[in-house]
C-alpha positions in Angstrom: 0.0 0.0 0.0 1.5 3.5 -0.7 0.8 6.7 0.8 0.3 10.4 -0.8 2.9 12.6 0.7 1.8 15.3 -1.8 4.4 17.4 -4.1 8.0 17.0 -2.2 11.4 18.1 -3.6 12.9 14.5 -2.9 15.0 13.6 -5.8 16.9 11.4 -3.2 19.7 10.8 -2.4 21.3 13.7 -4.3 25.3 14.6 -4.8 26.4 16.9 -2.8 28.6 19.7 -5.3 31.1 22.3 -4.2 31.0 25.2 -6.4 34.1 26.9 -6.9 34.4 30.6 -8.4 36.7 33.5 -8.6 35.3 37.3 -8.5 36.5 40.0 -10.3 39.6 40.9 -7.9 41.1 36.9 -7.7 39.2 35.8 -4.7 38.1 32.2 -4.3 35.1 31.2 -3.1 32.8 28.4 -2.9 29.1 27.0 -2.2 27.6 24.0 -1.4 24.8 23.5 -4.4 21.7 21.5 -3.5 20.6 21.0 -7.0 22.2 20.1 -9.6 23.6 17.3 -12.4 24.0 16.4 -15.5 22.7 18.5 -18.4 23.7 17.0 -21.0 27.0 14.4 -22.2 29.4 17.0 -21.6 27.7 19.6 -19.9 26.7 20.2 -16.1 23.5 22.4 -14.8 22.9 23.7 -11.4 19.9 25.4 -9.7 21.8 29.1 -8.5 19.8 31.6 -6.9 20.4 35.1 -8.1 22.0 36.7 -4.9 24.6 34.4 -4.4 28.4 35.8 -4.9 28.8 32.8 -7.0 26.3 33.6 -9.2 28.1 36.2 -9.5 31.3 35.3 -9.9 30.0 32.9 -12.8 28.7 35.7 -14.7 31.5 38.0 -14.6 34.3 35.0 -14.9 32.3 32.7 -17.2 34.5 29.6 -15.4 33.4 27.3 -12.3 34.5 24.4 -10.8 32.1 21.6 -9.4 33.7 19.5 -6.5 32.3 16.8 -4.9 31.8 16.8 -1.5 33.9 13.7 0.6 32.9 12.2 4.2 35.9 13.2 5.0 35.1 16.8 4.2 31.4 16.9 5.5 32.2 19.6 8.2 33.7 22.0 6.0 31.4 21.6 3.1 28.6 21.9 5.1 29.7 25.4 5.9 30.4 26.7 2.8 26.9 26.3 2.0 25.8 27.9 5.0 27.8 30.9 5.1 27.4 33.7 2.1 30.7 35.1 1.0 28.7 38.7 0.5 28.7 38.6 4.2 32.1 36.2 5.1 34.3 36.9 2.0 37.1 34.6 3.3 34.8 31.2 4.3 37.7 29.3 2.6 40.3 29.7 4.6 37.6 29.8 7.8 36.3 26.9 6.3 39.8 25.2 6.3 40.1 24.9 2.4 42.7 25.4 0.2 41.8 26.8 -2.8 44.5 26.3 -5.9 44.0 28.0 -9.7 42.8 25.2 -12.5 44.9 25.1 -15.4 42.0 24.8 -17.5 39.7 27.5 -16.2 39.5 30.8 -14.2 38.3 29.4 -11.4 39.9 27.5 -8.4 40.0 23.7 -7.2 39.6 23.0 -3.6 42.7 20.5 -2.5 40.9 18.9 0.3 38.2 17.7 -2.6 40.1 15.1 -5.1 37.5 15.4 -7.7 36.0 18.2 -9.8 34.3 19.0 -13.4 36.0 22.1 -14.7 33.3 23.7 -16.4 32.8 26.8 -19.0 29.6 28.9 -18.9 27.7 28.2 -21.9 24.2 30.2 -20.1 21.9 31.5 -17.1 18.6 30.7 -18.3 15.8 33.3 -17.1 14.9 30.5 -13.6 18.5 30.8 -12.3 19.8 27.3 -14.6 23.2 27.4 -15.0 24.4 25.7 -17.7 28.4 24.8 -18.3 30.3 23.0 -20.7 32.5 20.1 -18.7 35.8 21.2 -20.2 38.1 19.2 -17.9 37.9 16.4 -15.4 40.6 16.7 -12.6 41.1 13.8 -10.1 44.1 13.6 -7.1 45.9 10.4 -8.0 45.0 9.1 -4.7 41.5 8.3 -5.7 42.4 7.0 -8.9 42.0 2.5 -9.5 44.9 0.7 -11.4 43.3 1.8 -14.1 44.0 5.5 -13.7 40.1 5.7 -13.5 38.2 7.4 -10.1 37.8 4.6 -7.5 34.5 5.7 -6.1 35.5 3.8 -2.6 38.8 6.0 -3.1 37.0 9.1 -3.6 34.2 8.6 -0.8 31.5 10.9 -1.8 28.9 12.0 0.1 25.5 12.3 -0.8 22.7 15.1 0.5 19.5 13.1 2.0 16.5 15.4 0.9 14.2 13.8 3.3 15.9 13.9 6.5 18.3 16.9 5.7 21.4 14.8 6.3 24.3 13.4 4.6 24.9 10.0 3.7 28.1 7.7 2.3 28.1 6.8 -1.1 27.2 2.9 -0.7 28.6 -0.3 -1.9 28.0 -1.4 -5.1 24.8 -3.2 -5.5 25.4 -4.7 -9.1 26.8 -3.9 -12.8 25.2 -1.8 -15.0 25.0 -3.7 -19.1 26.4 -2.0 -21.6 25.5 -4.0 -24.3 21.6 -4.2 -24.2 21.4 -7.3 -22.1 18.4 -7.8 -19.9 18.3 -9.6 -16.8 17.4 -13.5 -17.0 
């Protein structure tokens, strides 16, 4: 028997994605983005509200980084989503962060987070959607499998319950996607 809980924004569980900007005098910064994912094969969208600094930032630098969030880095991450750089312009360094310059775009990777999507802005549709091209992929070598591909274990992502407003580890694997069109027998 199921029950009617009525229209609930519970997409769950969801990733939880550091945003990583520069403004317009060098200055890193970062947010902890509730929504967002893939757009498209090689493109990223996220749900910004307008009065965010890295809205922003985004607009003026057309570059941003997407992290992803480790339970090792809950604390921190947390807080960068709590705290507005228009109020606490250095949350990095409060946060404990270490920001670092990308190679690939103007905007800055967060060493304590092994993972990120270097992304171009390709548009800010008119409901706050912002839309970037996934120019880069940038892992720490000490999440990577002996295949030199991202060991999900290795990278320990965390994942934002909707329901219960908590985090959650990534889990263990519960079987193998096909590839090839085969159904289960």
């Amino acid at each position: 028997m199921r029950k009617n809980l009525g229209i609930k924004t519970w997409l769950c569980p969801m990733p939880v994605l550091i945003v990583g900007t520069y403004d317009e005098n060098g200055v890193p910064n970062a947010m902890n983005a509730a929504w967002g994912g893939i757009y498209d094969t090689d493109q990223i969208m996220l749900c910004l509200a307008g009065d965010h600094k890295t809205t922003e930032n985004i607009r003026k630098s057309g570059a941003f980084t997407v992290s992803f969030a480790t339970a090792q880095t809950v604390v921190p991450c947390d807080y960068v989503g709590l705290v507005s750089a228009n109020d606490v312009p250095d949350k990095l360094r409060r946060a404990g962060f270490h920001p670092v310059g990308s190679e690939v775009v103007n905007a800055p990777l967060i060493e304590e987070l092994p993972m990120a999507l270097e992304c171009r802005l390709i548009k800010f549709n008119e409901d706050g959607i912002c839309i970037g091209a996934i120019v880069n992929v940038s892992a720490d070598e000490r999440i990577l499998n002996a295949d030199g591909g991202i060991d999900p274990d290795k990278l320990d992502p965390i994942l934002y319950d909707c329901i219960t407003h908590a985090y959650r580890r990534f889990g263990e694997k519960a079987g193998q996607a096909f590839s090839d069109g085969k159904k289960l027998k």
